[in-house]
C-alpha positions in Angstrom: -54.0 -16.2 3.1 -51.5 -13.5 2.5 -50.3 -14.0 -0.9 -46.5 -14.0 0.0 -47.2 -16.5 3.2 -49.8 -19.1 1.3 -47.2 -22.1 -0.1 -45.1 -21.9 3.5 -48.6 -21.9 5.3 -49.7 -24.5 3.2 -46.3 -26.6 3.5 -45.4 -26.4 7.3 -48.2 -24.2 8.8 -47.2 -25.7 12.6 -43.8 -25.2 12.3 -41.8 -22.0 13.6 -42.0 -18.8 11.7 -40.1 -16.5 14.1 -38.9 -16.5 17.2 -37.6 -13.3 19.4 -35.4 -13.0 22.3 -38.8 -13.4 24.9 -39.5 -16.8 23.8 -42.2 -16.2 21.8 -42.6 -18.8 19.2 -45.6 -17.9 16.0 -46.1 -20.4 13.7 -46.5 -19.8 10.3 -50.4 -20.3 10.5 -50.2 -18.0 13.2 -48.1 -15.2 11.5 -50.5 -15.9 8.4 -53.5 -15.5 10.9 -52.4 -12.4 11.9 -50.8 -10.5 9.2 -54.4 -10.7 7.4 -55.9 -9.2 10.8 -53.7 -6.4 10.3 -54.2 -5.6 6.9 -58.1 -6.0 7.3 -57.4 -3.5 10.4 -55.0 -1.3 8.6 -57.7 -0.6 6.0 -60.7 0.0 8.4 -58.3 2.8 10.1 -58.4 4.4 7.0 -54.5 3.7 5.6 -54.7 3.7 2.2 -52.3 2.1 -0.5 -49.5 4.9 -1.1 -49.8 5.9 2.7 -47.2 6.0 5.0 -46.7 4.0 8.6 -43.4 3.9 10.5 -42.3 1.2 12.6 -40.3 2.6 15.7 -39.7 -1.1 17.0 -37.0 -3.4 18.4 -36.3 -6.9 17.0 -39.6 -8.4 17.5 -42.0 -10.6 16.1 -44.5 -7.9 16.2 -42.1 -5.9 13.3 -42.2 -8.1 10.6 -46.1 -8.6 11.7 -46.6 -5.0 10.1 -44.1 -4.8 7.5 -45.9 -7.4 6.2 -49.0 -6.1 6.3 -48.0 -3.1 4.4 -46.5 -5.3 2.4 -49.7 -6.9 1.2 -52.0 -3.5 1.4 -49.8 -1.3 -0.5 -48.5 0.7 2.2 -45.4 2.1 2.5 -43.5 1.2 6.3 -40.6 3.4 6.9 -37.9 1.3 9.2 -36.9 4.0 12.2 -33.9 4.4 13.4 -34.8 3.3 17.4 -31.6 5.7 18.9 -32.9 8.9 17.5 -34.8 11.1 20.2 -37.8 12.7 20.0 -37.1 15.4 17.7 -35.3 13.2 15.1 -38.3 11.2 14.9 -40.8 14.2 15.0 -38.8 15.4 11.6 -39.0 12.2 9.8 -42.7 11.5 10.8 -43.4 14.8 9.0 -41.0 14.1 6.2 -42.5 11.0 5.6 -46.5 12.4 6.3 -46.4 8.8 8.3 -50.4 8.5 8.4 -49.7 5.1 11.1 -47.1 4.4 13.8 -46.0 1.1 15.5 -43.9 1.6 18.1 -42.0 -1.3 20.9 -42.9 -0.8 24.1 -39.3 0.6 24.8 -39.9 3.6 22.4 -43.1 4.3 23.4 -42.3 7.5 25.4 -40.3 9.0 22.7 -42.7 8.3 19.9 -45.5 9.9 21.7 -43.4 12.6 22.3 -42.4 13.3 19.0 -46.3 12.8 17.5 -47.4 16.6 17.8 -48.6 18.0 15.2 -48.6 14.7 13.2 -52.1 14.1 11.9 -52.4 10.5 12.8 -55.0 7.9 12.1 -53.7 5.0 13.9 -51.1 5.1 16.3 -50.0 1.8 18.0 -48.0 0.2 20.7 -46.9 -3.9 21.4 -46.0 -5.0 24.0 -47.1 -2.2 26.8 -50.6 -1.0 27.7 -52.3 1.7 24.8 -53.8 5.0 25.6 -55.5 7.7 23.9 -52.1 8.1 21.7 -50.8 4.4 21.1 -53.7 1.8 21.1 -52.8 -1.0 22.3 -51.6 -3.4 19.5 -52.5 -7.0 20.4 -55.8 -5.9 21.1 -56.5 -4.1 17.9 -55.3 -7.5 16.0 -57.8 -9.5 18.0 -60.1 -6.9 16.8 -60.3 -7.7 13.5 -61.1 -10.8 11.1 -58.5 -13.0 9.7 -60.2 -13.2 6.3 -57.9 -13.3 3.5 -57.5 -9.7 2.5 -59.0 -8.5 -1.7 -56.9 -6.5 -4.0 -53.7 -7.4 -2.0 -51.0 -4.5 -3.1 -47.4 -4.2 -3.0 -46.0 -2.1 0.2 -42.5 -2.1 0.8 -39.8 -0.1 3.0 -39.1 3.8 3.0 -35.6 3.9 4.3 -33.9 6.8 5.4 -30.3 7.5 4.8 -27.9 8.4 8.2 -28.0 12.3 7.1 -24.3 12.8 7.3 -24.7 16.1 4.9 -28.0 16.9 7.0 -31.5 15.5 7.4 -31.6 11.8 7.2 -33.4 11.5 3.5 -36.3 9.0 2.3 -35.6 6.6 -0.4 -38.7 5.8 -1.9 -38.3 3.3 -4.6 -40.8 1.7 -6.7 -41.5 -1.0 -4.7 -42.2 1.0 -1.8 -46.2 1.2 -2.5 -48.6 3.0 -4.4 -49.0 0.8 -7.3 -51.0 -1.7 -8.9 -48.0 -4.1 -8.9 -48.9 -7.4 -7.0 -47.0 -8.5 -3.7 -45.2 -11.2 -5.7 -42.5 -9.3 -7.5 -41.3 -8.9 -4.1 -41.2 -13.1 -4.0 -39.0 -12.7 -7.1 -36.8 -11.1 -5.9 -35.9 -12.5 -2.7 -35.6 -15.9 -4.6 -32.3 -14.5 -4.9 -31.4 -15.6 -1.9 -32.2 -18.8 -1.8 -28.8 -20.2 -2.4 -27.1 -18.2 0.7 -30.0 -19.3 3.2 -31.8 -22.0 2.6 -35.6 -22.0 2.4 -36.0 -24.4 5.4 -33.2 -22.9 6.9 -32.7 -20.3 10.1 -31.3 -16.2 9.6 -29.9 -14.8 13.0 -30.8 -11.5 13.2 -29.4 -9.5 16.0 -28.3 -6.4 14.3 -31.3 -3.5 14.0 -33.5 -4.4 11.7 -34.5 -1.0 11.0 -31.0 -1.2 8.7 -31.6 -2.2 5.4 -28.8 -5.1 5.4 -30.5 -6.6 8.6 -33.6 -6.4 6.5 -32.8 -8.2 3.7 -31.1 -11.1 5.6 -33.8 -11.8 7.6 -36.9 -10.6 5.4 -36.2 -11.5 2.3 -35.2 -15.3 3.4 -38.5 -15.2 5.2 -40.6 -14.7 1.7 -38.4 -18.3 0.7 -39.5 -19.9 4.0 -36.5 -19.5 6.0 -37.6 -18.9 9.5 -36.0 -16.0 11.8 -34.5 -16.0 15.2 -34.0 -12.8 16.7 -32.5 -10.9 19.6 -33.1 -7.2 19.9 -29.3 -6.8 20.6 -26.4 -9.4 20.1 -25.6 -11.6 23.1 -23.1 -14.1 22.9 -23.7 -16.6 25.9 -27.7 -16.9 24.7 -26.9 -17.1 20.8 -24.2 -19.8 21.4 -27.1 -22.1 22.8 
Protein backbone atom coordinates (compact mmCIF):
# COMPACT_ATOMS: atom_id res chain seq x y z
CA UNK A 1 0.00 0.00 0.00
CA UNK A 2 0.95 3.58 -0.41
CA UNK A 3 2.34 4.58 2.82
CA UNK A 4 0.16 7.75 3.25
CA UNK A 5 -3.26 5.63 2.14
CA UNK A 6 -2.43 2.24 4.33
CA UNK A 7 -4.50 2.88 7.92
CA UNK A 8 -7.72 4.50 5.69
CA UNK A 9 -7.33 1.43 3.38
CA UNK A 10 -7.10 -0.72 6.07
CA UNK A 11 -10.06 1.11 8.19
CA UNK A 12 -12.83 1.66 5.42
CA UNK A 13 -11.23 0.36 2.13
CA UNK A 14 -15.04 0.09 0.50
CA UNK A 15 -16.03 3.34 1.43
CA UNK A 16 -15.82 6.56 -0.85
CA UNK A 17 -12.51 8.24 -1.31
CA UNK A 18 -13.53 10.86 -3.97
CA UNK A 19 -16.03 11.62 -5.90
CA UNK A 20 -16.10 14.22 -9.05
CA UNK A 21 -18.78 16.08 -10.70
CA UNK A 22 -19.21 12.76 -13.50
CA UNK A 23 -20.33 10.45 -10.88
CA UNK A 24 -17.46 8.67 -10.53
CA UNK A 25 -17.19 7.19 -7.17
CA UNK A 26 -13.18 5.30 -6.15
CA UNK A 27 -12.99 3.73 -3.11
CA UNK A 28 -10.24 3.97 -1.10
CA UNK A 29 -8.95 0.38 -2.04
CA UNK A 30 -9.41 1.57 -5.39
CA UNK A 31 -7.50 4.92 -5.06
CA UNK A 32 -4.89 2.77 -3.11
CA UNK A 33 -4.92 0.19 -6.15
CA UNK A 34 -4.13 2.76 -8.34
CA UNK A 35 -1.97 5.24 -6.99
CA UNK A 36 0.69 2.26 -6.51
CA UNK A 37 0.08 1.47 -10.45
CA UNK A 38 1.20 4.90 -11.08
CA UNK A 39 4.09 5.11 -9.14
CA UNK A 40 5.23 1.54 -10.39
CA UNK A 41 4.46 3.22 -14.02
CA UNK A 42 5.98 6.56 -13.28
CA UNK A 43 9.32 4.89 -12.44
CA UNK A 44 9.35 2.41 -15.51
CA UNK A 45 8.95 5.74 -17.70
CA UNK A 46 11.95 6.75 -16.38
CA UNK A 47 10.78 9.80 -13.77
CA UNK A 48 13.13 9.91 -11.25
CA UNK A 49 12.87 11.38 -7.58
CA UNK A 50 13.75 15.16 -7.99
CA UNK A 51 12.02 15.15 -11.47
CA UNK A 52 9.40 17.27 -12.48
CA UNK A 53 5.58 16.37 -13.88
CA UNK A 54 2.87 18.97 -14.27
CA UNK A 55 -0.67 18.39 -13.95
CA UNK A 56 -2.72 20.52 -16.42
CA UNK A 57 -6.07 19.02 -15.06
CA UNK A 58 -9.58 20.05 -13.93
CA UNK A 59 -11.16 18.88 -10.58
CA UNK A 60 -10.94 15.27 -11.14
CA UNK A 61 -10.32 12.16 -9.54
CA UNK A 62 -7.64 11.44 -11.96
CA UNK A 63 -5.56 14.71 -10.19
CA UNK A 64 -5.10 13.74 -6.85
CA UNK A 65 -4.50 10.10 -8.60
CA UNK A 66 -1.00 11.63 -9.66
CA UNK A 67 -0.22 14.11 -7.03
CA UNK A 68 -0.17 11.23 -5.10
CA UNK A 69 1.88 9.25 -6.87
CA UNK A 70 4.57 11.87 -6.96
CA UNK A 71 3.90 12.18 -3.67
CA UNK A 72 5.09 8.73 -2.78
CA UNK A 73 8.00 8.51 -5.62
CA UNK A 74 9.68 11.68 -4.86
CA UNK A 75 8.59 13.62 -7.67
CA UNK A 76 7.89 16.96 -7.75
CA UNK A 77 4.02 17.78 -9.56
CA UNK A 78 3.66 21.38 -10.45
CA UNK A 79 -0.26 22.40 -10.06
CA UNK A 80 -1.03 24.41 -13.60
CA UNK A 81 -2.93 27.08 -13.89
CA UNK A 82 -5.82 25.46 -16.52
CA UNK A 83 -6.74 29.29 -18.10
CA UNK A 84 -3.25 29.99 -19.36
CA UNK A 85 -2.79 29.32 -23.21
CA UNK A 86 -0.44 27.64 -24.89
CA UNK A 87 2.45 29.81 -24.49
CA UNK A 88 2.04 30.37 -20.79
CA UNK A 89 2.20 26.83 -20.33
CA UNK A 90 5.13 26.32 -22.90
CA UNK A 91 7.22 28.85 -20.48
CA UNK A 92 6.52 27.08 -17.31
CA UNK A 93 7.05 23.56 -18.77
CA UNK A 94 10.51 24.79 -19.57
CA UNK A 95 10.93 26.66 -16.27
CA UNK A 96 9.99 23.87 -14.50
CA UNK A 97 12.24 21.11 -17.00
CA UNK A 98 8.64 19.16 -16.44
CA UNK A 99 10.15 15.58 -17.42
CA UNK A 100 5.97 14.26 -17.23
CA UNK A 101 2.66 15.86 -18.11
CA UNK A 102 -1.02 14.90 -17.16
CA UNK A 103 -3.34 16.81 -18.77
CA UNK A 104 -7.77 16.66 -18.51
CA UNK A 105 -9.18 15.99 -21.55
CA UNK A 106 -10.38 19.65 -21.79
CA UNK A 107 -6.70 20.88 -21.97
CA UNK A 108 -5.51 18.54 -24.10
CA UNK A 109 -5.19 20.75 -27.25
CA UNK A 110 -3.40 23.38 -25.49
CA UNK A 111 -0.91 21.18 -23.63
CA UNK A 112 0.14 19.49 -26.77
CA UNK A 113 0.49 22.66 -28.23
CA UNK A 114 2.62 24.10 -25.85
CA UNK A 115 4.98 20.66 -25.57
CA UNK A 116 7.62 21.77 -28.43
CA UNK A 117 10.76 21.61 -27.67
CA UNK A 118 10.05 20.00 -24.18
CA UNK A 119 12.01 16.82 -23.89
CA UNK A 120 9.32 14.65 -22.55
CA UNK A 121 9.31 11.09 -21.23
CA UNK A 122 5.81 10.60 -20.49
CA UNK A 123 3.14 12.62 -21.60
CA UNK A 124 -0.50 11.75 -20.61
CA UNK A 125 -4.10 12.40 -21.13
CA UNK A 126 -7.63 11.14 -18.86
CA UNK A 127 -10.38 11.10 -19.89
CA UNK A 128 -9.98 11.48 -23.96
CA UNK A 129 -8.32 9.06 -26.35
CA UNK A 130 -3.99 9.19 -26.31
CA UNK A 131 -1.81 9.59 -29.29
CA UNK A 132 1.69 9.73 -30.09
CA UNK A 133 1.90 12.97 -27.75
CA UNK A 134 -0.50 12.18 -24.73
CA UNK A 135 -0.87 8.40 -24.00
CA UNK A 136 -3.77 7.54 -23.02
CA UNK A 137 -3.99 7.48 -19.15
CA UNK A 138 -6.39 4.86 -17.98
CA UNK A 139 -4.68 2.56 -20.16
CA UNK A 140 -1.23 3.17 -18.95
CA UNK A 141 -2.55 2.57 -15.17
CA UNK A 142 -3.95 -0.82 -16.29
CA UNK A 143 -0.58 -1.29 -17.59
CA UNK A 144 1.15 -1.60 -14.69
CA UNK A 145 1.13 -3.74 -11.31
CA UNK A 146 -0.41 -2.63 -8.24
CA UNK A 147 2.41 -3.92 -6.01
CA UNK A 148 3.17 -1.78 -3.11
CA UNK A 149 5.93 0.52 -4.42
CA UNK A 150 10.07 0.14 -2.39
CA UNK A 151 11.88 3.17 -1.19
CA UNK A 152 8.63 5.30 -1.23
CA UNK A 153 9.95 9.14 -1.31
CA UNK A 154 8.44 12.35 -0.50
CA UNK A 155 7.08 14.45 -3.73
CA UNK A 156 5.14 17.35 -3.19
CA UNK A 157 3.77 20.55 -5.15
CA UNK A 158 5.80 23.18 -7.26
CA UNK A 159 3.53 26.06 -7.22
CA UNK A 160 3.85 28.96 -9.34
CA UNK A 161 3.04 32.43 -8.15
CA UNK A 162 0.35 34.64 -10.58
CA UNK A 163 3.56 36.71 -12.05
CA UNK A 164 2.08 40.06 -11.38
CA UNK A 165 5.82 41.64 -11.66
CA UNK A 166 6.41 39.10 -14.64
CA UNK A 167 6.83 35.39 -15.23
CA UNK A 168 4.74 33.35 -12.85
CA UNK A 169 7.81 31.94 -10.47
CA UNK A 170 8.25 28.30 -8.99
CA UNK A 171 8.27 27.87 -5.36
CA UNK A 172 10.10 24.91 -4.68
CA UNK A 173 10.17 24.14 -1.00
CA UNK A 174 11.66 21.35 0.78
CA UNK A 175 8.95 19.16 0.63
CA UNK A 176 8.68 19.41 -2.94
CA UNK A 177 10.92 16.20 -3.71
CA UNK A 178 14.42 15.21 -4.07
CA UNK A 179 15.04 13.95 -0.68
CA UNK A 180 15.47 11.03 1.38
CA UNK A 181 12.67 12.32 3.73
CA UNK A 182 9.77 9.67 3.94
CA UNK A 183 6.06 10.48 2.65
CA UNK A 184 4.96 10.71 6.28
CA UNK A 185 6.10 14.18 7.34
CA UNK A 186 3.64 15.12 4.88
CA UNK A 187 0.91 13.01 7.33
CA UNK A 188 2.24 15.29 10.07
CA UNK A 189 1.51 17.93 8.83
CA UNK A 190 -1.86 17.70 7.54
CA UNK A 191 -2.86 16.36 11.07
CA UNK A 192 -3.18 19.89 11.46
CA UNK A 193 -6.25 19.93 10.11
CA UNK A 194 -7.92 17.51 11.73
CA UNK A 195 -9.83 19.76 14.02
CA UNK A 196 -11.42 21.95 10.95
CA UNK A 197 -12.49 18.73 8.89
CA UNK A 198 -12.95 15.84 10.39
CA UNK A 199 -11.19 12.66 9.43
CA UNK A 200 -14.42 10.80 8.51
CA UNK A 201 -15.72 13.92 7.26
CA UNK A 202 -16.41 15.47 3.52
CA UNK A 203 -14.18 18.79 1.83
CA UNK A 204 -16.15 20.47 -1.06
CA UNK A 205 -13.88 21.39 -3.48
CA UNK A 206 -15.14 23.49 -6.32
CA UNK A 207 -12.52 26.15 -6.51
CA UNK A 208 -9.28 25.16 -8.85
CA UNK A 209 -7.36 22.96 -7.25
CA UNK A 210 -4.35 23.99 -9.06
CA UNK A 211 -4.46 27.00 -6.19
CA UNK A 212 -2.69 26.21 -3.25
CA UNK A 213 -5.73 27.08 -0.78
CA UNK A 214 -7.97 24.62 -2.79
CA UNK A 215 -5.11 22.19 -2.29
CA UNK A 216 -4.80 22.17 1.20
CA UNK A 217 -8.52 21.93 1.98
CA UNK A 218 -9.08 19.14 0.00
CA UNK A 219 -5.58 17.24 0.06
CA UNK A 220 -4.33 17.65 3.14
CA UNK A 221 -7.90 16.43 4.90
CA UNK A 222 -7.54 13.57 2.50
CA UNK A 223 -4.04 12.26 4.13
CA UNK A 224 -6.52 12.32 7.72
CA UNK A 225 -9.21 10.32 5.79
CA UNK A 226 -11.59 12.93 4.95
CA UNK A 227 -13.04 12.06 1.62
CA UNK A 228 -13.50 14.78 -1.28
CA UNK A 229 -16.34 15.78 -3.40
CA UNK A 230 -15.55 17.77 -6.25
CA UNK A 231 -16.94 19.80 -9.10
CA UNK A 232 -14.65 21.25 -11.73
CA UNK A 233 -16.51 24.61 -11.34
CA UNK A 234 -19.08 25.80 -8.58
CA UNK A 235 -22.73 25.08 -9.25
CA UNK A 236 -25.20 25.88 -6.93
CA UNK A 237 -28.44 23.82 -7.83
CA UNK A 238 -26.09 20.41 -7.93
CA UNK A 239 -24.01 21.24 -4.70
CA UNK A 240 -27.28 22.04 -2.77
CA UNK A 241 -28.33 18.30 -3.35
Amino acid sequence: MATLLSAHVEAKGDAPCLIDDSGTVTTWAGFDDRVNRLVNGFRAAGLEPGDTLAIVAGNRAEWFETAFACGHAGITYVPVNWHWVGEELAYVFDDAAVKAVVAGHRFADVTRSALEGIDLRLGLVAGAAGDDILGDYEEFVAAHAPDEPADQRLGGPMFYTSGTTGHPKGVRGALSGASDIGPEIMGLIAAGFADIVPPDGRSLLCGPVYHSAQWAWSLLPMLNGSSTVMQHKFDAPRYSR
